[in-house]
N, C-alpha and C positions, 0 to 999 in steps of 0.2 A: 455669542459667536456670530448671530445672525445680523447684529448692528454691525461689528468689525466686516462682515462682508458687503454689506451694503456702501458701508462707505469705503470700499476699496476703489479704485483707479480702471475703470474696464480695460486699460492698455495692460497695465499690471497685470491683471485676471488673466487674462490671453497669453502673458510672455509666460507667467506660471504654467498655465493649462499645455503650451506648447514645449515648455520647460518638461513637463513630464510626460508629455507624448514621445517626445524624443527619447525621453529615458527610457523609457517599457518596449519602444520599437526594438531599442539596442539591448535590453534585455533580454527579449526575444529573438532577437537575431544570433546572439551567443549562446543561448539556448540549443537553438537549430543547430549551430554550426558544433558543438559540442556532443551532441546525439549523433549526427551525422561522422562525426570523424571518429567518434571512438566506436562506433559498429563500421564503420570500413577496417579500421587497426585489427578489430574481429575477426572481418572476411580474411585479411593475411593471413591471422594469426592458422585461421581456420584451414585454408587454403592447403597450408603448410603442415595439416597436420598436429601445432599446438593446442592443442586443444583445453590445457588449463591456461594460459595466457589471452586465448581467444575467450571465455569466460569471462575471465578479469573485464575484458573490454565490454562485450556484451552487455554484463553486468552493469557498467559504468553508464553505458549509453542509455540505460533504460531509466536511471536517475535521473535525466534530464529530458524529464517528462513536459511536453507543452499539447492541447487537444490534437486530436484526429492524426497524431505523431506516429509515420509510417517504421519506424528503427524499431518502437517499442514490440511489434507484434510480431517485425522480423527477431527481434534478438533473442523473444521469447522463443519461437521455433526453435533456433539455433542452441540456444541453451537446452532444449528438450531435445533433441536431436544427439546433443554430446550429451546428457544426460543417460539416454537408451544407449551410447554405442559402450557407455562405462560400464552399463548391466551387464554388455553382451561380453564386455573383457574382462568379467569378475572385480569390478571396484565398485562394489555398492557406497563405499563411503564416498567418491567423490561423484558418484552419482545424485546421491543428496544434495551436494551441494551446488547443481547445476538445477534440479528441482527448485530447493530452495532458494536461490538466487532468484529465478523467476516471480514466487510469490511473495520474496520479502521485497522485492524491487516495487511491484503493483502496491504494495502496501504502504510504503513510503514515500510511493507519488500522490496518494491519498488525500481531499480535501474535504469540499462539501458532497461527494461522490466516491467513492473508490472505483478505481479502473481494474479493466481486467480481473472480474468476477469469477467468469467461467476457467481463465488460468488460472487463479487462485486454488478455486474448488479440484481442477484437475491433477494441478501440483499436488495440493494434499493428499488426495487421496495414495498420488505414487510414492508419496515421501509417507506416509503409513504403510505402505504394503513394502517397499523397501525394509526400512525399519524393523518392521516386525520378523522379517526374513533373515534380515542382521541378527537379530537377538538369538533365533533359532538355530544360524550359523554358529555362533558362540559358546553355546550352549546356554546363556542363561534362563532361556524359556522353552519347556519340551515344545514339540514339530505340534502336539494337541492343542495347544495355549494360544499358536498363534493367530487364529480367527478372535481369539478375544482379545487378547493388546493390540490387532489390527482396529477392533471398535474401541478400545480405549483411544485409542492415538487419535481415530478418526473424529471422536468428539471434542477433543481438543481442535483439530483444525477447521472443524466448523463451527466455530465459537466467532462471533463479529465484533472486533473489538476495533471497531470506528468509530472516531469521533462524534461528539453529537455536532449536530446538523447544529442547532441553537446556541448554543456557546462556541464554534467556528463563526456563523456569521457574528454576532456579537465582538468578537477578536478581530475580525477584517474593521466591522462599523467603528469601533477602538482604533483600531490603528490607522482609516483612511482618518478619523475625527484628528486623532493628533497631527499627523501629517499638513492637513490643511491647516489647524491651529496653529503651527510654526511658521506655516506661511504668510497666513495672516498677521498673526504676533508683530511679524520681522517687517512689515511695511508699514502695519498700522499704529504700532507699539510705542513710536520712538520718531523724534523728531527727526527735521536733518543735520540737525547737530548730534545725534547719537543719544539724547537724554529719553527717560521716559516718559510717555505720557501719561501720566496717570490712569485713569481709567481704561481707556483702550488695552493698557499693559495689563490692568490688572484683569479685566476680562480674558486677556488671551493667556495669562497663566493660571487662571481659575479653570479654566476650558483646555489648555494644555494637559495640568494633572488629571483630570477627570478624564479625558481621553485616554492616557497614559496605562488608569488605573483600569480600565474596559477593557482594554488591550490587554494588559497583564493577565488578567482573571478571567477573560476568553481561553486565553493560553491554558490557563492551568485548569479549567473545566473540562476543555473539550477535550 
């Protein structure tokens, strides 16, 4: 792959490289604009009183996670906030699920870091003491039991089940490898009559697949 980049076109290199600057800018800008508007739809919802619609939204803005993302730590408030008011109205189950929303949202923005640790950890804890209080409501665990399926629960939710660090960068190194590979391929590969050129093709689909296969097997490691 290192001979097809060398002899690439430095004009080519640059329309590429500017090719995907623009891309990731607009990626990131839909990003933003996506966090931003579904934690405002939120504030109505909130405003107003909805308080499981205002959730939905909440929830949704925190999915659209990009760094130092100021929506995320409001939506979390917000979600913790209607969380405690559902305690205070007797709905421990939809209380959960405003807990929950918080820490499964942090956990599926998750990459070579997980964000929002400390709400992870605080959520747990509330979504085990809930819980446990549910069960003792119901009756299927006596009012005695429940300090102990409180620690059952809680060891469950301090269990860390992130990716590994090693096989996520390996899946990015995979997937930027193929990426350029295609790029390369698609200038270097083929005449301008559209034919192959032997070698160079076959370089860039030998370095295609193996890219490919990095990528894959990062995935299904980490």
């Amino acid at each position: 792959m290192l001979d097809l980049l060398m002899g690439l076109d430095k004009k080519k290199i640059l329309g590429v490289l500017i090719i995907i600057a623009i891309a990731l800018v607009m990626v990131f800008a839909r990003v933003v604009y996506l966090a931003a508007h579904h934690y405002n739809e939120g504030e109505g919802y909130y405003a107003a009183s909805n308080m499981k619609l205002a959730m939905r939204e909440y929830d949704t803005s925190m999915h659209f996670y990009f760094p130092f993302s100021p929506y995320m730590e409001k939506s979390a408030e917000r979600l913790w906030a209607i969380g405690q008011q559902f305690e205070k109205e007797g709905k421990p189950d939809w209380a959960l699920i405003a807990y929950g929303d918080i820490r499964s949202s942090f956990y599926a923005d998750r990459s070579f870091f997980t964000p929002g640790r400390a709400w992870i950890s605080r959520c747990g804890g509330k979504l085990a003491t809930v819980e446990s209080q549910m069960l003792v409501a119901d009756g299927s665990i006596k009012p005695e039991a429940r300090q102990a399926e409180y620690q059952k629960l809680m060891a469950v939710f301090r269990k860390d089940l992130a990716p590994s660090v090693f096989w996520s960068i390996l899946a990015e190194i995979g997937f930027l490898g193929w990426v350029i590979t295609a790029f390369v391929t698609a200038f270097k590969g083929f005449t301008k009559e559209g034919r192959l050129k032997g070698r160079p093709a076959l370089y860039g689909a030998v370095t295609f697949v193996f890219f490919l296969a990095v990528w894959a097997v990062g995935l299904l490691k980490a």
